[in-house]
C-alpha positions in Angstrom: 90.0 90.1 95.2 90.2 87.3 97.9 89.9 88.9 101.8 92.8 90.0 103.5 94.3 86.9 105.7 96.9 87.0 108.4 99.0 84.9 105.9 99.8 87.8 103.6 100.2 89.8 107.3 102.7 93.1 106.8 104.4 95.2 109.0 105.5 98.6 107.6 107.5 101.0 109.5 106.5 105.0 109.0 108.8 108.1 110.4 106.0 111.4 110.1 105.8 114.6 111.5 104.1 114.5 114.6 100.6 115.3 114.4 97.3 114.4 116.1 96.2 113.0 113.1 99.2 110.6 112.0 98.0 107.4 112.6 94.4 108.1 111.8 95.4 108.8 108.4 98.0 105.5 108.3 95.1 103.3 108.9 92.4 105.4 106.4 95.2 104.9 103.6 95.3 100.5 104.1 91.6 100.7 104.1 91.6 102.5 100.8 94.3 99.7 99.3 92.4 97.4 100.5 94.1 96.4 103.7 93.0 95.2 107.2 94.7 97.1 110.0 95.7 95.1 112.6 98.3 97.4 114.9 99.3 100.7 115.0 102.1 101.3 117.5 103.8 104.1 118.1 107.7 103.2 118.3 108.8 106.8 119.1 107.4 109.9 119.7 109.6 113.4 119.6 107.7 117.0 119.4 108.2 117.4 115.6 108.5 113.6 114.4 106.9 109.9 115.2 108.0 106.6 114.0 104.4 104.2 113.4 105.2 100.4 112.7 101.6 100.0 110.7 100.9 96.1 110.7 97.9 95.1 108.2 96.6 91.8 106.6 97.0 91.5 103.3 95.2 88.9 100.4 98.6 88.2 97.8 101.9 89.3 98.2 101.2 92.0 95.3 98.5 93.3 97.7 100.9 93.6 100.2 102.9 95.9 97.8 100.2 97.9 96.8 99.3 98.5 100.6 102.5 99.3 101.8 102.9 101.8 98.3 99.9 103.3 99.7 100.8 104.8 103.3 103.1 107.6 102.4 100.0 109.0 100.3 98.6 109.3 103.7 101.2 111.8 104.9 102.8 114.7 103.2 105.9 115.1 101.7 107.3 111.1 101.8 109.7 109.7 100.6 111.4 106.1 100.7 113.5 106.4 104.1 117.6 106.3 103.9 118.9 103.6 104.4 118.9 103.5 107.7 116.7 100.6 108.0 115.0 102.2 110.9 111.6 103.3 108.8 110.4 101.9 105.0 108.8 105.8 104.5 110.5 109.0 105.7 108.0 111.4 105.8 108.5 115.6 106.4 106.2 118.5 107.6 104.9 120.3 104.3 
């Protein structure tokens, strides 16, 4: 596989429960696809959810897919978000 590149650079937007833990476990999951984190900004923060935009370098755009298919594994109980268009992943408390 050819190393990640900011031309294959994604920006995926996450909605999870709040937790201590959130975006440690965002970035573990692009590691494990593969990916190179670059940001992890908190957009919002409430006392029982967060929105994360998660933005990673990617090598192809199939990598890209595969990365961004791999953050809701990361949090529990996700699901593709309405459609809003406010967050790719909606993700509850378990």
């Amino acid at each position: 596989m050819a190393n990640p590149s900011p031309g294959y650079s994604i920006t995926v937007r996450v909605e999870a429960p709040s937790s201590y833990q959130v975006t440690s476990e965002l970035a573990a999951a692009v590691g494990a696809a593969g990916g190179q984190v670059t940001a992890l900004d908190v957009v919002e923060s409430h006392a029982d959810r967060m929105i994360v935009d998660v933005t990673a370098n990617t090598s192809s755009p199939e990598h890209a897919d595969r990365v961004a298919d791999a953050i809701p594994s990361a949090v529990s109980a996700c699901s593709p978000a309405p459609a809003s268009g406010r967050a790719r992943w909606a993700c509850a408390t378990a």
